[in-house]
gemmi code that builds the backbone of each chain (N, CA, C; Angstrom):
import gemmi

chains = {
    "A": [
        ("UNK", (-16.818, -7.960, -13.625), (-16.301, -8.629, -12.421), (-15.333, -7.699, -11.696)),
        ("UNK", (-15.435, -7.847, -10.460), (-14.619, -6.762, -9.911), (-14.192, -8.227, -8.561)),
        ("UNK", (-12.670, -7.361, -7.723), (-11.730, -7.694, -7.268), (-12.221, -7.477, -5.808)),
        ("UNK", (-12.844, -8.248, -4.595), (-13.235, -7.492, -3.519), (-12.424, -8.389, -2.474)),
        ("UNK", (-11.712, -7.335, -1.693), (-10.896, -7.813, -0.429), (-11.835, -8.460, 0.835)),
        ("UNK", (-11.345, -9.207, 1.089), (-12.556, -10.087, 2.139), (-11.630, -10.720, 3.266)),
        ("UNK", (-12.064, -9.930, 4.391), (-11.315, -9.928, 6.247), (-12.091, -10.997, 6.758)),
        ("UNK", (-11.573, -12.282, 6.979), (-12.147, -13.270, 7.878), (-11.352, -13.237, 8.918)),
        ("UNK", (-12.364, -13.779, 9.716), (-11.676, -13.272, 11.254), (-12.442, -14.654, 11.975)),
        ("UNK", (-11.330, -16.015, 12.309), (-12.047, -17.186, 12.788), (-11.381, -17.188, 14.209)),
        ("UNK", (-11.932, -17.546, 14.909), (-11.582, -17.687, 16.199), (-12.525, -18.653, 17.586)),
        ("UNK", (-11.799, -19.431, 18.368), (-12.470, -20.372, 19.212), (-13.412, -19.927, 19.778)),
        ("UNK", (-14.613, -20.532, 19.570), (-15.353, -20.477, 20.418), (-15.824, -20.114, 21.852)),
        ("UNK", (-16.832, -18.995, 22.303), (-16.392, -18.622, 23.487), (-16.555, -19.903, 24.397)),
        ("UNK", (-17.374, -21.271, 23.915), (-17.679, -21.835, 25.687), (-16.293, -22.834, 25.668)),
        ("UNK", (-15.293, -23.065, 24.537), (-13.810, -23.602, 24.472), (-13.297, -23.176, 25.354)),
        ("UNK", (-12.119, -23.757, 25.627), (-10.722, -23.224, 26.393), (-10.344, -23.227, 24.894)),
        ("UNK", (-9.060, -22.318, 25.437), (-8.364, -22.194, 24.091), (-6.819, -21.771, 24.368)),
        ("UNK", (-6.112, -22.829, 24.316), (-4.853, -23.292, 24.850), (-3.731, -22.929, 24.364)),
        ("UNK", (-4.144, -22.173, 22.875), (-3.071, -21.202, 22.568), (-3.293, -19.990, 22.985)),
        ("UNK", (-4.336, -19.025, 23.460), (-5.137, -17.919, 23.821), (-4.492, -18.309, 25.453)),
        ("UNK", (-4.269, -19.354, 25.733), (-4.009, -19.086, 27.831), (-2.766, -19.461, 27.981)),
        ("UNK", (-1.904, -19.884, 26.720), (-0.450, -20.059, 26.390), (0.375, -18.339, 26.439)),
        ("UNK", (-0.854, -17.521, 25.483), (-0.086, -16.638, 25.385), (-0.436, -15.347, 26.703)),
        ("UNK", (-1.673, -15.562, 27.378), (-1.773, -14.798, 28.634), (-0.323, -15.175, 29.491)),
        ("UNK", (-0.166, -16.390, 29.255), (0.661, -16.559, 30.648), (2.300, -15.846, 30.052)),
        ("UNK", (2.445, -15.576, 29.227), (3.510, -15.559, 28.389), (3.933, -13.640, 28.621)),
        ("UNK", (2.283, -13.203, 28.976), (2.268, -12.273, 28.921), (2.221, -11.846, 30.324)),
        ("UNK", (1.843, -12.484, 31.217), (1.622, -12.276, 32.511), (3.681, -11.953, 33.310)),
        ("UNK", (4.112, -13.239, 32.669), (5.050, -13.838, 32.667), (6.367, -12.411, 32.965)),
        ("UNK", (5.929, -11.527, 31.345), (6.358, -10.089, 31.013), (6.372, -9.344, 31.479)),
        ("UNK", (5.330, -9.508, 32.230), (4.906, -8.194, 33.646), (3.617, -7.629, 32.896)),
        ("UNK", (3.012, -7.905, 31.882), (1.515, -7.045, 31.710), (0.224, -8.036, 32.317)),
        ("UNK", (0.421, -7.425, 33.851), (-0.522, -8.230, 34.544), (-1.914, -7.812, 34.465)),
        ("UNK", (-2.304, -6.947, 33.579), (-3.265, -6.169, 33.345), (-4.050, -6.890, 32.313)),
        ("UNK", (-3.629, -8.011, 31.504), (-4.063, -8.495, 30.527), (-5.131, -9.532, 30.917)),
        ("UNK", (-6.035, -10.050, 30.329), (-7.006, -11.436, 31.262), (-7.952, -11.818, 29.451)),
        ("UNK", (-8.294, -12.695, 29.798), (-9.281, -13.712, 28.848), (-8.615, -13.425, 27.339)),
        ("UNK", (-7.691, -13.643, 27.192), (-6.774, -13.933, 25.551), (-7.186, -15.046, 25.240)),
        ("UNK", (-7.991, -14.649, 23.915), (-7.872, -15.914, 22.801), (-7.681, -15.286, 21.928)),
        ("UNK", (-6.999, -16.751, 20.874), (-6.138, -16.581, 19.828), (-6.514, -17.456, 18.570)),
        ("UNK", (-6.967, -16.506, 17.764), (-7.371, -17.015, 16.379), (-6.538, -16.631, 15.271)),
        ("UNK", (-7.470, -16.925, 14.304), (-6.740, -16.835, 13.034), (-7.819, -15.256, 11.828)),
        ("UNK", (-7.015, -15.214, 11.099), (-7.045, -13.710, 10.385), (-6.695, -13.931, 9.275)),
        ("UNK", (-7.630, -14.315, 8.314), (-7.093, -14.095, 6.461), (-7.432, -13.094, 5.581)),
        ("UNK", (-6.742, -12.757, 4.881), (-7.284, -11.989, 3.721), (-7.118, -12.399, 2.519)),
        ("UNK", (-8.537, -12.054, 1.573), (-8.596, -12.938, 0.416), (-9.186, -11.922, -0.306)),
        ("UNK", (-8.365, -12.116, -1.541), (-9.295, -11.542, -2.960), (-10.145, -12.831, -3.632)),
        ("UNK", (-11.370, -11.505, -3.527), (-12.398, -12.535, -4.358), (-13.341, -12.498, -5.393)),
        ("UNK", (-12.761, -12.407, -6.720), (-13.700, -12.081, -8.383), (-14.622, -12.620, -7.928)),
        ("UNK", (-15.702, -11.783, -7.838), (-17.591, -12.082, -8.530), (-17.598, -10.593, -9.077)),
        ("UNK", (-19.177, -11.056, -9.199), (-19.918, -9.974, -9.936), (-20.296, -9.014, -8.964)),
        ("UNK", (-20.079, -8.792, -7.563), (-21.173, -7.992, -6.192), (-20.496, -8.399, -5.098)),
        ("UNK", (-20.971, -7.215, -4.679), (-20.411, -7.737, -3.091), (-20.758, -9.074, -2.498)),
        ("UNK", (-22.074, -9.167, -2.670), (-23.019, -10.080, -1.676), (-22.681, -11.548, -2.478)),
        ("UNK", (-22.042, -11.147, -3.640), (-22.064, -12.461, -4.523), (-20.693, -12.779, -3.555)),
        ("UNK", (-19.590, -11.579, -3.452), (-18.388, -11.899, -2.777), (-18.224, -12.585, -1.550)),
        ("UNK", (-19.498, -12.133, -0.380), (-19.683, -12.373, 0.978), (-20.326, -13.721, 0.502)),
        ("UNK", (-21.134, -14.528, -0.253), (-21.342, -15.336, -0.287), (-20.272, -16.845, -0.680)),
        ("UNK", (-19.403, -16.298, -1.683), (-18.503, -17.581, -2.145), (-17.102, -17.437, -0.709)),
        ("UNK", (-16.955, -16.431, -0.342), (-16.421, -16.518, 1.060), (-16.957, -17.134, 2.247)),
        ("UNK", (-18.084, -17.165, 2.483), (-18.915, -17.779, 3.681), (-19.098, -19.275, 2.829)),
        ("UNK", (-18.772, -19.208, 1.716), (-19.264, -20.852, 1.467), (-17.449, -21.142, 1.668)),
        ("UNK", (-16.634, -20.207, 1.396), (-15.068, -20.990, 1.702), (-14.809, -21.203, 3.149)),
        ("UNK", (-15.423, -20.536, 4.193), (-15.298, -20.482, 5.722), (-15.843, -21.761, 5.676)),
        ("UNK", (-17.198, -22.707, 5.246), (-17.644, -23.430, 5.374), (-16.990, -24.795, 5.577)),
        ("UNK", (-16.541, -24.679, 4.533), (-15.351, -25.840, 3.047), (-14.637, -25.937, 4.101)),
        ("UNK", (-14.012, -24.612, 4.495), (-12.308, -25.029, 4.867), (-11.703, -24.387, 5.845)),
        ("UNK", (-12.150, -23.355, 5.719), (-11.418, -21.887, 6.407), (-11.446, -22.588, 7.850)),
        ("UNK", (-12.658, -22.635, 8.501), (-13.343, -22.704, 9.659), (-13.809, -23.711, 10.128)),
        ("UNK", (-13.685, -24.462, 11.406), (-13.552, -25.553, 11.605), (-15.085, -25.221, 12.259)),
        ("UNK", (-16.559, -25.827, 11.963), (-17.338, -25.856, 12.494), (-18.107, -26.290, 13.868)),
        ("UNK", (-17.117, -26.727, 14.346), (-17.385, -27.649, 15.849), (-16.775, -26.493, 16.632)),
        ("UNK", (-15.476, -26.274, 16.448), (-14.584, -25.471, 17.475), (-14.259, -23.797, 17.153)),
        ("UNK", (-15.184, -23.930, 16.124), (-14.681, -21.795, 15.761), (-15.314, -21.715, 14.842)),
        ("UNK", (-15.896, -20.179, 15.399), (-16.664, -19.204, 15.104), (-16.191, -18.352, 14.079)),
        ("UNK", (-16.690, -18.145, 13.062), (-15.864, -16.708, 11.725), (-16.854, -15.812, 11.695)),
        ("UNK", (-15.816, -14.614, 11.314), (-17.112, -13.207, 10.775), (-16.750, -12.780, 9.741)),
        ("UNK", (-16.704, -12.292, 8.401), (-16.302, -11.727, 7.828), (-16.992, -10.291, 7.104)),
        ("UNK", (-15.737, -9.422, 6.562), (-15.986, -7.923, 6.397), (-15.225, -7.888, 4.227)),
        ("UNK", (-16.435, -7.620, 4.154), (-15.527, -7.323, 2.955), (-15.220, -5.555, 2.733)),
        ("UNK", (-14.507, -5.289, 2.266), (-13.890, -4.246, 2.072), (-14.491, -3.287, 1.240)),
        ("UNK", (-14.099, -3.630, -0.121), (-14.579, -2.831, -1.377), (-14.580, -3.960, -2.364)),
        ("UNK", (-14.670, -2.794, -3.886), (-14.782, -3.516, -4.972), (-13.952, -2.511, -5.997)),
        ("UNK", (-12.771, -2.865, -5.913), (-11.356, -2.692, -7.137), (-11.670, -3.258, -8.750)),
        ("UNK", (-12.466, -2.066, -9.316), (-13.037, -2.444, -10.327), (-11.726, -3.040, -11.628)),
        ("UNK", (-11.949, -4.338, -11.698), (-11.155, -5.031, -12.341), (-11.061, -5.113, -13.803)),
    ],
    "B": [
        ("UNK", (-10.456, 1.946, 36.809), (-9.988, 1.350, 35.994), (-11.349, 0.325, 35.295)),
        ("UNK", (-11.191, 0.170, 34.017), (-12.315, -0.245, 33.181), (-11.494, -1.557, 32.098)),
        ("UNK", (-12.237, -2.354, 31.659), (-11.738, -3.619, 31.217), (-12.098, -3.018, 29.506)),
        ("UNK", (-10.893, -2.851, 28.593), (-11.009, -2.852, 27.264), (-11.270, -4.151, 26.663)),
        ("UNK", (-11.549, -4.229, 25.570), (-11.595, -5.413, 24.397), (-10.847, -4.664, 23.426)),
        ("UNK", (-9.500, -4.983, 23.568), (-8.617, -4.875, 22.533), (-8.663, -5.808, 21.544)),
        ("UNK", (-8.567, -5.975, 20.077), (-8.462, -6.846, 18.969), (-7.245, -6.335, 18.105)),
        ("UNK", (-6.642, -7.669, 18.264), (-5.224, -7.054, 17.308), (-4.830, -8.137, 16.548)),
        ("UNK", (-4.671, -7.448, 14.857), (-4.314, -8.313, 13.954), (-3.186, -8.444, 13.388)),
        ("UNK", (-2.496, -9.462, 13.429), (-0.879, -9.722, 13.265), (-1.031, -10.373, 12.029)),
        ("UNK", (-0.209, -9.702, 11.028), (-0.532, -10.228, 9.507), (1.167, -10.256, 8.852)),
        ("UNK", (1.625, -11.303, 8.413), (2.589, -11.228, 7.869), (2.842, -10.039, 6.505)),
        ("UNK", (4.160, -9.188, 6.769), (4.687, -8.664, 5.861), (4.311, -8.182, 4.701)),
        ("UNK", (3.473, -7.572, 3.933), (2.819, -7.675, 2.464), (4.649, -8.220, 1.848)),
        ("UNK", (5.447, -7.176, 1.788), (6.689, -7.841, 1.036), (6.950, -9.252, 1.201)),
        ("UNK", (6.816, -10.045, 2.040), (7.460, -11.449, 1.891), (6.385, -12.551, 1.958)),
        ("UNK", (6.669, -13.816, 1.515), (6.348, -14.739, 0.886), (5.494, -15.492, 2.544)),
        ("UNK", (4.271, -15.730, 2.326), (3.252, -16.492, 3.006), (3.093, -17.365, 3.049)),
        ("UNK", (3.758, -18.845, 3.219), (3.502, -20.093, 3.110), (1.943, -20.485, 3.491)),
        ("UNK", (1.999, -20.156, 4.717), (0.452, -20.748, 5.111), (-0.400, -19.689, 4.367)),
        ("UNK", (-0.561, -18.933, 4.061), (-1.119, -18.228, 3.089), (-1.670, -18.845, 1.400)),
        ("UNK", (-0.200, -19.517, 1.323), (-0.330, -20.003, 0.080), (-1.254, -21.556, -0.517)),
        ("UNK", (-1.020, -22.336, 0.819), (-1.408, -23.398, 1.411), (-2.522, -23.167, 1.381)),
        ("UNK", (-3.361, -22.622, 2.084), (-4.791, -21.920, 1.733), (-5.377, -21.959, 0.600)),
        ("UNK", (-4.776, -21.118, 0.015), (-4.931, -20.627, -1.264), (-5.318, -21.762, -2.520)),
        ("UNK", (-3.962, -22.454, -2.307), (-4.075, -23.849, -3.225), (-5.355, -24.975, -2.601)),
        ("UNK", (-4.975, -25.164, -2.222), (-6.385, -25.644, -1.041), (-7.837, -25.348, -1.383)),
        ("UNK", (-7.732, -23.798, -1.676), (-9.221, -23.338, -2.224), (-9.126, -23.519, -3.460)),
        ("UNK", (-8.378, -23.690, -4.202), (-8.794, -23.861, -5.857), (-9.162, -25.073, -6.007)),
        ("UNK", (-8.421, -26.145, -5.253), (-8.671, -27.360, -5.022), (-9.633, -27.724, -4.907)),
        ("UNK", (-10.532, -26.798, -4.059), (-12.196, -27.245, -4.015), (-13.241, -26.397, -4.807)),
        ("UNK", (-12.035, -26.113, -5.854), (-13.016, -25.470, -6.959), (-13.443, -23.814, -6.627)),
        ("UNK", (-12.609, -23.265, -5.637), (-12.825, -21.755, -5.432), (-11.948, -21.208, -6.129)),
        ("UNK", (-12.215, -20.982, -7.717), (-11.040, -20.375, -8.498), (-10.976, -19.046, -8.383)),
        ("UNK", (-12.053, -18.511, -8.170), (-11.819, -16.847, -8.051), (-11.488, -16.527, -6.631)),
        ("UNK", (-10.424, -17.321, -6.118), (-9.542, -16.594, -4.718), (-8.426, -16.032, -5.602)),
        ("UNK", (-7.932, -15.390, -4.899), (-6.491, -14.978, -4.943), (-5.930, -14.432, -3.859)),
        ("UNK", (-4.354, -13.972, -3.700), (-3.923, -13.254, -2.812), (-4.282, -13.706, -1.486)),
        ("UNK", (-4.396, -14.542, -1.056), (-4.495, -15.345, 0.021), (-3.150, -15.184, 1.162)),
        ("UNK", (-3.459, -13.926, 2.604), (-2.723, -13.696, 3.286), (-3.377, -14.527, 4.549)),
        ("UNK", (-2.417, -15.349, 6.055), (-3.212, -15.587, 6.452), (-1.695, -15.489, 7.966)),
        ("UNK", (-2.649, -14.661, 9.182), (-2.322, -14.428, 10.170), (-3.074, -14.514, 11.225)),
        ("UNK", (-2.502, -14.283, 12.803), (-3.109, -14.167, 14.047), (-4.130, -13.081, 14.247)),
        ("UNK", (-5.199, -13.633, 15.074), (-6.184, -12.411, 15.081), (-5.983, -12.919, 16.849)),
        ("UNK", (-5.642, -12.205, 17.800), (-6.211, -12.007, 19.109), (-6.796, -11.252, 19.496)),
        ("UNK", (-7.435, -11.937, 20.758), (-8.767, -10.468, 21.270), (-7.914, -10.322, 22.281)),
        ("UNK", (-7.668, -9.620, 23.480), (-7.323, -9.150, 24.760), (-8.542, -8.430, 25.517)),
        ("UNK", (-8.375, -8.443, 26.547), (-9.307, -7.884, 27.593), (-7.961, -7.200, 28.820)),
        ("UNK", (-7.996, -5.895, 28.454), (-6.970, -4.546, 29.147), (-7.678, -4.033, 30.279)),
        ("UNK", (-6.942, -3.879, 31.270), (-7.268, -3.233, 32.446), (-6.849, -1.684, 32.355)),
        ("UNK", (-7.176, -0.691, 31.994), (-6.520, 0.415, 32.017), (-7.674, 1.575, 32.426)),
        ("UNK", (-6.893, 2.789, 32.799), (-7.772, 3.884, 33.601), (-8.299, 4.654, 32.103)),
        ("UNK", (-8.060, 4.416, 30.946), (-8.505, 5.018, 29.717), (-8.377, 4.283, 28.318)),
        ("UNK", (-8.967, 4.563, 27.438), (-9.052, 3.944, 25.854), (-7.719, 4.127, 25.389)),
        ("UNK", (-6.548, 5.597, 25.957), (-5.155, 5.310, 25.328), (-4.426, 4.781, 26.027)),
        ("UNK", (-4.972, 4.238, 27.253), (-3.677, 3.827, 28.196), (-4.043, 2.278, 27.649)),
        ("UNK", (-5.238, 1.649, 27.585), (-5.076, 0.373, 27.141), (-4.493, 0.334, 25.738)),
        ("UNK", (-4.662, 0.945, 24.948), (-4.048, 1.093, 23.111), (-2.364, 1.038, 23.473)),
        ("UNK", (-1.977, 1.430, 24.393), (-0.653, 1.669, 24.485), (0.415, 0.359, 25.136)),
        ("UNK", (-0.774, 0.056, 26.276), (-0.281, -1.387, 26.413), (-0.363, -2.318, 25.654)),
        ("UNK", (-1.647, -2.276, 24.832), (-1.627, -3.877, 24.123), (-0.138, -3.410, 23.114)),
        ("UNK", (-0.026, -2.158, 22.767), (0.995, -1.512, 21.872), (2.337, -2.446, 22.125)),
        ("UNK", (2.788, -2.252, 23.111), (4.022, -2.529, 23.927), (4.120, -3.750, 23.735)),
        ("UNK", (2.643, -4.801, 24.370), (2.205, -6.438, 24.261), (2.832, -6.541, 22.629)),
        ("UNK", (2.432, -6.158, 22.016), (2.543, -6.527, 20.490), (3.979, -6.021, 20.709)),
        ("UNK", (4.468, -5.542, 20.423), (6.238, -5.111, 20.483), (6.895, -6.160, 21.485)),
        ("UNK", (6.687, -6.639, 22.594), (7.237, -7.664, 22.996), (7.065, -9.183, 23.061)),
        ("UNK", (5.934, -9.204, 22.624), (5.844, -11.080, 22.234), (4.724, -11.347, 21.104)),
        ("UNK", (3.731, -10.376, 21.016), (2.444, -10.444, 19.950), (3.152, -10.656, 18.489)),
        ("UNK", (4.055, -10.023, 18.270), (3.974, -9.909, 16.684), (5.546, -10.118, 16.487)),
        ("UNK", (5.802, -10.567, 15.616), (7.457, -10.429, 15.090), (7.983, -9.016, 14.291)),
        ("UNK", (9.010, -8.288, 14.549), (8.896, -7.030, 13.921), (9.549, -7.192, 13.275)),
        ("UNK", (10.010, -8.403, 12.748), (11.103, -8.391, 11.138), (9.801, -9.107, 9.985)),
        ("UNK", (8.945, -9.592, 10.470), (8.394, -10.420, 9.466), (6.771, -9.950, 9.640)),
        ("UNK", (6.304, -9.433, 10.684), (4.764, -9.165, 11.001), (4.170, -7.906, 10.949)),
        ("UNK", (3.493, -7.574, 10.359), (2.648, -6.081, 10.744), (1.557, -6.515, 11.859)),
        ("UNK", (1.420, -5.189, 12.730), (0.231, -5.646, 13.526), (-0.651, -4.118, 13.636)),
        ("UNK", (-2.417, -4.080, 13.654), (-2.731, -3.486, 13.963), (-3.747, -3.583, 15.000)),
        ("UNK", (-4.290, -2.554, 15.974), (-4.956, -2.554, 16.946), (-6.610, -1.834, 16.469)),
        ("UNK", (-7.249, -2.575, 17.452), (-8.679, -1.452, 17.838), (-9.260, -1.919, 19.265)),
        ("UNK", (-9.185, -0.554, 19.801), (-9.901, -0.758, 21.107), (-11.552, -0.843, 20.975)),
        ("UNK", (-12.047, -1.627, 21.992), (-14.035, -2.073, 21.381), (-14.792, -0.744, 22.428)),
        ("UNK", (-13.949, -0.594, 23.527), (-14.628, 0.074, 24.737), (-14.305, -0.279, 26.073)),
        ("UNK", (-14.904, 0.815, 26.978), (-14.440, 0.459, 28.723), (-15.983, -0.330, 29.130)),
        ("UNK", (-15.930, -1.458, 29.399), (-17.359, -1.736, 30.297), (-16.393, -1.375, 31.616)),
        ("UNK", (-17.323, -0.360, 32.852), (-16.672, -0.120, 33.711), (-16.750, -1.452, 34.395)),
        ("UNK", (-15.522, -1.331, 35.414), (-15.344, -2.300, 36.194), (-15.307, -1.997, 37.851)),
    ],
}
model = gemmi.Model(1)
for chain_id, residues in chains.items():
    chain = gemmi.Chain(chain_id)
    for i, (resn, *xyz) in enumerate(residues, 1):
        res = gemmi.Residue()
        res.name, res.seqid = resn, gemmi.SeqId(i, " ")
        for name, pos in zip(("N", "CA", "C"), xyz):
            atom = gemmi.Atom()
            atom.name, atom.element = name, gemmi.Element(name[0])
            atom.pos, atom.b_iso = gemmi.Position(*pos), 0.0
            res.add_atom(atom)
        chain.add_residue(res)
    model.add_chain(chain)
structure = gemmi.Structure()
structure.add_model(model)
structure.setup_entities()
């Protein structure tokens, strides 16, 4: 069994508004970086995850995005696993 | 001037303590995902940069993150620019 780092990356949906994503444009506009346009704002975890394989890893992760991570109506996830930190 | 897709990930501290991180975490064992661990969990934003080059936008979202993106006592943040679709 080995130790594999796993980058989920969930974030709203493109056909959403997304009201923390146009909270923080304006916040930014606000600052003077008027250069900035279409901010959305998600969420970013990192997780260690014992299996036996990568794909075994990308799998009990995409079944945790499922479960919990990721709200299926309103956001979209991708995830990257890293390596495997032989344990 | 060309429109970047900046992505920048704001991740709490490795040194200090992750509540919502942890929350997670317990959460997933809860549903029987025992092989998580280390459960970090932060902001992922995308941006869309107006800049005349790939370092002039890296430099603004730079600044963005130094003035309201990220907390610099408690947050690490890192960047990647995606590309210029010209504009």
């Amino acid at each position: 069994m080995s130790a594999f780092r796993v980058e989920v990356r969930v974030m709203p949906r493109a056909a959403l508004l997304d009201p923390q994503g146009q909270a923080v444009e304006h916040a930014l506009h606000a600052l003077g970086f008027g250069e900035v346009a279409r901010v959305r704002m998600g969420k970013h975890l990192v997780l260690e995850v014992t299996a036996g394989s990568r794909d075994e890893a990308l799998a009990r992760a995409r079944a945790m995005c499922d479960r919990l991570l990721a709200n299926p109506v309103t956001e979209d996830y991708d995830l990257a696993v890293d390596g495997g930190a032989a344990r």
